[in-house]
C-alpha positions as CSV (number, residue, x, y, z in Angstrom):
1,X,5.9,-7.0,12.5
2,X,2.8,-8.6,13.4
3,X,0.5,-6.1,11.1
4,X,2.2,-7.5,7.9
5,X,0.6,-11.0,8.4
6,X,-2.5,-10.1,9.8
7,X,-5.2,-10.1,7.0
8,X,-6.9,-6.8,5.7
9,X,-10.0,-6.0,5.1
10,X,-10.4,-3.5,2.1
11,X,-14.5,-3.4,2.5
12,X,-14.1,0.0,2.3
13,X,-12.9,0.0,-0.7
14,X,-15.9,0.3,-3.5
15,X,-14.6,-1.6,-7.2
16,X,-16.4,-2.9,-9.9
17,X,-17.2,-6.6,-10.4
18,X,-13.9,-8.1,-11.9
19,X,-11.4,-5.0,-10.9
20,X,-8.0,-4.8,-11.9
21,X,-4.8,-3.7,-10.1
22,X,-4.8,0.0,-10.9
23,X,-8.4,0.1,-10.0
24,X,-7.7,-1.5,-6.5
25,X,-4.4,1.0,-6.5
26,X,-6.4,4.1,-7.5
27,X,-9.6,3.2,-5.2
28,X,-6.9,2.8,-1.9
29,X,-5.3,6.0,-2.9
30,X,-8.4,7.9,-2.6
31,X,-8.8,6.2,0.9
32,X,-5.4,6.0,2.0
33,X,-5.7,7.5,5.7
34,X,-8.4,4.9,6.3
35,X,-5.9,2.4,4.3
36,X,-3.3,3.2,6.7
37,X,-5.0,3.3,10.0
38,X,-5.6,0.1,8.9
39,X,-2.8,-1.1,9.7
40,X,-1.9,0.4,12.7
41,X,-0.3,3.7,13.5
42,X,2.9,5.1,12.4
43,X,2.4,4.4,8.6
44,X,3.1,7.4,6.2
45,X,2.3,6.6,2.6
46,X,5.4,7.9,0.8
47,X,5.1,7.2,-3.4
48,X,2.9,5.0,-5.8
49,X,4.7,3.0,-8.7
50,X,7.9,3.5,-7.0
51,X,11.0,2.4,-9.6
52,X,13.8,0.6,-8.3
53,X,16.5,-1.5,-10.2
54,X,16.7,-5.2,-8.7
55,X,19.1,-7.5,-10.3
56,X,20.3,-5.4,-13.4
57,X,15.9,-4.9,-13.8
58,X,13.8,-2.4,-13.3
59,X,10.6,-3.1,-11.0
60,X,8.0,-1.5,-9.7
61,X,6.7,-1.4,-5.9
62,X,2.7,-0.6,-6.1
63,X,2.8,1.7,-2.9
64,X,5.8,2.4,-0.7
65,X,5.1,3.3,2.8
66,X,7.1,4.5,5.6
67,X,6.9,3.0,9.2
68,X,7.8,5.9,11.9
69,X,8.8,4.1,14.7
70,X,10.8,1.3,13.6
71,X,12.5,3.6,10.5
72,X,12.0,1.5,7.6
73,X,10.3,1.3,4.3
């Protein structure tokens, strides 16, 4: 699980001076196959803005992927 602490360069992402979260989200989305060779083969993006109830909560996860070889989200 080495690839989750590695750092990550999102140069090729282009934002706007003092960009917000949706505006990172939306500009990785429209990039997302270079986003997820990124980090390595095997990813699958699955959903954006992905509910899930946590503690009697409801949260959100930004992007959900899918890693094929080890079978987990």
């Amino acid at each position: 699980m080495e690839t989750v602490k590695d750092a990550y360069d999102f140069g090729f992402v282009s934002l706007s001076v003092g960009y917000d979260e949706e505006g990172l989200e939306d500009a990785l989305e429209q990039n997302i196959t270079c986003f997820l060779l990124e980090h390595g083969l095997g990813f699958a993006f699955i959903v954006r803005q992905k509910e899930i109830i946590v503690a009697v909560k409801i949260r959100k996860i930004d992007m959900l992927f899918y890693h094929i070889k080890l079978c987990c989200l």
